[in-house]
LOVEXDREN-509579 format. One record per residue (C-alpha): residue number from 0; chain; x, y, z. Coordinates in pm, 1 decimal. Layout:
+-----+-------+----------+----------+----------+
!  nr ! kette !        u !        v !        w !
+-----+-------+----------+----------+----------+
! NUM !     A !        X !        Y !        Z !
...
+-----+-------+----------+----------+----------+
This chain:
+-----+-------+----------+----------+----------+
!  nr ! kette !        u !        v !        w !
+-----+-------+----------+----------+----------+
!   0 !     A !  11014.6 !   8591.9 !  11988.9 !
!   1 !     A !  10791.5 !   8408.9 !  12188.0 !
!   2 !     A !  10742.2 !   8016.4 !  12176.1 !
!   3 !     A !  10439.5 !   7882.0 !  12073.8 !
!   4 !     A !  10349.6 !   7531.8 !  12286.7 !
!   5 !     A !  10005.7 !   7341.6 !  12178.0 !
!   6 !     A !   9931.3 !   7016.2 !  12376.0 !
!   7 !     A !   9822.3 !   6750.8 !  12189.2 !
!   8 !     A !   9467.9 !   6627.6 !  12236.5 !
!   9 !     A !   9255.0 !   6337.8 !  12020.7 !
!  10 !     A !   9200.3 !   6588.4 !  11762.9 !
!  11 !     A !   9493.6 !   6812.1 !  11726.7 !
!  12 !     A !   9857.2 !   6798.3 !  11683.3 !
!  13 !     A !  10134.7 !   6890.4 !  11980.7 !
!  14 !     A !  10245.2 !   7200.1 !  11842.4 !
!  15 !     A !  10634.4 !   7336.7 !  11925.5 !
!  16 !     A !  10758.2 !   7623.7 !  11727.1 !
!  17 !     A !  11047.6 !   7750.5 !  11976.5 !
!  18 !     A !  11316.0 !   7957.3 !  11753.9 !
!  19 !     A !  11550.8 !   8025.7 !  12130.7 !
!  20 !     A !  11540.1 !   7604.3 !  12188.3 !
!  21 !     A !  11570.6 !   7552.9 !  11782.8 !
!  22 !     A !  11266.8 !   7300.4 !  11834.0 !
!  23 !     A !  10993.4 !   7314.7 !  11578.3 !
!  24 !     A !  10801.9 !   6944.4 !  11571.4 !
!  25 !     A !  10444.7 !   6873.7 !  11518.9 !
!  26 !     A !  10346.6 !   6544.2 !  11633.3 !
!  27 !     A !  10034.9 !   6356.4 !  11684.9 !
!  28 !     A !   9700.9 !   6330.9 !  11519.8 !
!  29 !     A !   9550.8 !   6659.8 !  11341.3 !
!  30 !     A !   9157.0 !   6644.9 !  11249.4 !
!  31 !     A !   9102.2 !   6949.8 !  11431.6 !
!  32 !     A !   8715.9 !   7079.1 !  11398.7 !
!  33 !     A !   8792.4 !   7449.7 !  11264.2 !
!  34 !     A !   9118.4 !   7399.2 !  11068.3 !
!  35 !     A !   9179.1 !   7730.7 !  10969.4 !
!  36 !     A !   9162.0 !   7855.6 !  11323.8 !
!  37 !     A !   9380.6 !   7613.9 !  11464.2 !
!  38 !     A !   9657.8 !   7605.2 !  11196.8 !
!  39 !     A !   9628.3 !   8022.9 !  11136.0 !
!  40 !     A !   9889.4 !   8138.7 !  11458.4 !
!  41 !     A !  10135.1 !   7905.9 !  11342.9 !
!  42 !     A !  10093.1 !   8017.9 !  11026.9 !
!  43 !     A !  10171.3 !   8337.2 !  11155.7 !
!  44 !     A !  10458.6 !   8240.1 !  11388.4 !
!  45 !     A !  10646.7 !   8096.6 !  11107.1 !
!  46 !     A !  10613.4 !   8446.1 !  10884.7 !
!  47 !     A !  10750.7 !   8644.7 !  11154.0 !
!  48 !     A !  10966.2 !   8357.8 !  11246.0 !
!  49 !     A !  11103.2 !   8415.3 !  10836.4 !
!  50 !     A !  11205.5 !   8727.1 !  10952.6 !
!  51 !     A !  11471.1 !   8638.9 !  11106.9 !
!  52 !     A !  11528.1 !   8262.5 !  11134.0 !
!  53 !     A !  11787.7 !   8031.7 !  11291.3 !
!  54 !     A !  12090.4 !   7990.8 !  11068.9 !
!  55 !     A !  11997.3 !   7606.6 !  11050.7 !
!  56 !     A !  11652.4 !   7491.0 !  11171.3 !
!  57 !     A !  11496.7 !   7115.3 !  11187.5 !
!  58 !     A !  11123.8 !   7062.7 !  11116.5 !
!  59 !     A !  11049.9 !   6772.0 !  11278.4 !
!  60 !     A !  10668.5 !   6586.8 !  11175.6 !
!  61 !     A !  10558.0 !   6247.2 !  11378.8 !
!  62 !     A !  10219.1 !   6269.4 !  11285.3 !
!  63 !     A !   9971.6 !   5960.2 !  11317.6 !
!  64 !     A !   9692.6 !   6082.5 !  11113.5 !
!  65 !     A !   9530.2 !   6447.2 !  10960.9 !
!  66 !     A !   9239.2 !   6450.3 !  10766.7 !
!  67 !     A !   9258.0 !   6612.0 !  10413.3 !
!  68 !     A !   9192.7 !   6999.3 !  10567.4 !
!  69 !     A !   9537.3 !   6946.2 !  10800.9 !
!  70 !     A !   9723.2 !   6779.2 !  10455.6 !
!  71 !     A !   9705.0 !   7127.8 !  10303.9 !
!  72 !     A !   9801.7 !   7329.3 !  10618.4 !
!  73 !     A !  10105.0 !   7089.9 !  10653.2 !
!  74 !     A !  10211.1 !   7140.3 !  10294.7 !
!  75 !     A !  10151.5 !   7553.7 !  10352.8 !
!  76 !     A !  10413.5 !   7475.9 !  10673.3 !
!  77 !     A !  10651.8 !   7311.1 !  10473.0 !
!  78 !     A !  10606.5 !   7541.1 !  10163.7 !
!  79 !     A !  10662.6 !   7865.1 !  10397.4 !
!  80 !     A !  11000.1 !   7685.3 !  10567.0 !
!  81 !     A !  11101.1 !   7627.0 !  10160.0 !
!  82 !     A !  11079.1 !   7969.7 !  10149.6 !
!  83 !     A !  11308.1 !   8075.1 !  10431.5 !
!  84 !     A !  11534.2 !   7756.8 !  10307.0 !
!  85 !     A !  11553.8 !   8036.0 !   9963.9 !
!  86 !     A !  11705.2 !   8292.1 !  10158.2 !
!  87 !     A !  12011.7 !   8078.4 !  10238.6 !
!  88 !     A !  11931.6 !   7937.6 !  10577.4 !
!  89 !     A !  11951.3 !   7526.6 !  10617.8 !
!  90 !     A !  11623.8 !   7401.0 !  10655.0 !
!  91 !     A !  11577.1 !   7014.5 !  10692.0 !
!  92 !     A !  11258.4 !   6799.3 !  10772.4 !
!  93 !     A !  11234.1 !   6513.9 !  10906.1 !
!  94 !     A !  10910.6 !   6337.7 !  10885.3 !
!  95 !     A !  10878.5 !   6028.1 !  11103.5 !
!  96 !     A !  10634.1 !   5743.5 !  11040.3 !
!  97 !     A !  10582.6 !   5404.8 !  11199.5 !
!  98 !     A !  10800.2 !   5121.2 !  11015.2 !
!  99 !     A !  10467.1 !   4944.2 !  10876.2 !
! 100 !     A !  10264.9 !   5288.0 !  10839.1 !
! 101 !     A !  10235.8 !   5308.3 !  10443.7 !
! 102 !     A !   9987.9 !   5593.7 !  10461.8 !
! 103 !     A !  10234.4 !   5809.3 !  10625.1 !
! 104 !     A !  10532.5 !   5727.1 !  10484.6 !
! 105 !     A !  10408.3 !   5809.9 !  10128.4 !
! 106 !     A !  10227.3 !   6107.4 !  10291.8 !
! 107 !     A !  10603.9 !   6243.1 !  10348.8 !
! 108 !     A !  10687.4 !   6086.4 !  10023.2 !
! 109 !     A !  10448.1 !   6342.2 !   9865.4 !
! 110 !     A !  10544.3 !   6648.3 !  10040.8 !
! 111 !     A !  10937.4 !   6557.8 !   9976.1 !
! 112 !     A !  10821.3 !   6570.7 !   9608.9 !
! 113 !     A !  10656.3 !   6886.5 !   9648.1 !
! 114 !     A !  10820.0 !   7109.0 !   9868.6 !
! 115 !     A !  11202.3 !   7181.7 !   9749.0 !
! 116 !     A !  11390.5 !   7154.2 !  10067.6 !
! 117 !     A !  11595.4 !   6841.3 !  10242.0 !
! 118 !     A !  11346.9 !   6561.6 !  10385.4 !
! 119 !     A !  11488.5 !   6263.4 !  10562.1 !
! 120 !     A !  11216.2 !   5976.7 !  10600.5 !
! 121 !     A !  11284.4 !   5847.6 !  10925.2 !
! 122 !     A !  11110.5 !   5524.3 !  10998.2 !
! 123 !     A !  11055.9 !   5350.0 !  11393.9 !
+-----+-------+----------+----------+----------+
């Protein structure tokens, strides 16, 4: 299956969904203009990507802001990985946040709570 690869820019997340590398990491800011547009292929990577998924794959978010539109699409990520983590594969995220970054620390706080698969907080 073919890797998806979005460069960051001031308004949207680096995007990696790569099932041959195992790397699948969104990282940056996300307050792109047409949400739905941006977020929709990766929303269909990761159902075909359910198909057949990794036996152990490592969602990795280092985000430094989204706006409330991104919140949801990240919690429809993370709630679409819960439900490959149902058909016994190991999924784990780890969501990264600056040491004194409150806002996104409880933002991954929050999702942990919501979405029932591993989450390690990883602060730096």
């Amino acid at each position: 299956m073919e890797a998806i690869r979005i460069s960051g820019t001031d308004d949207s997340p680096e995007v990696i969904l790569d099932k041959n590398e195992n790397t699948f990491k969104f990282s940056g800011k996300s307050l792109p203009e047409d949400v739905k547009e941006f977020y929709d292929p990766i929303h269909k990577w990761i159902e075909e990507y359910s198909q057949n998924p990794n036996d152990e794959t490592v969602v990795e978010f280092d985000m430094e802001y989204f706006n409330s539109a991104s919140s949801k699409q990240i919690l429809d990520i993370l709630e679409q990985f819960a439900t490959i983590a149902q058909n016994n594969k190991k999924i784990t995220v780890k969501w990264h946040y600056i040491s004194d970054d409150e806002d996104m620390e409880d933002a991954g706080e929050s999702y942990a709570d919501i979405v029932n698969v591993p989450f390690e907080l990883v602060s730096h």
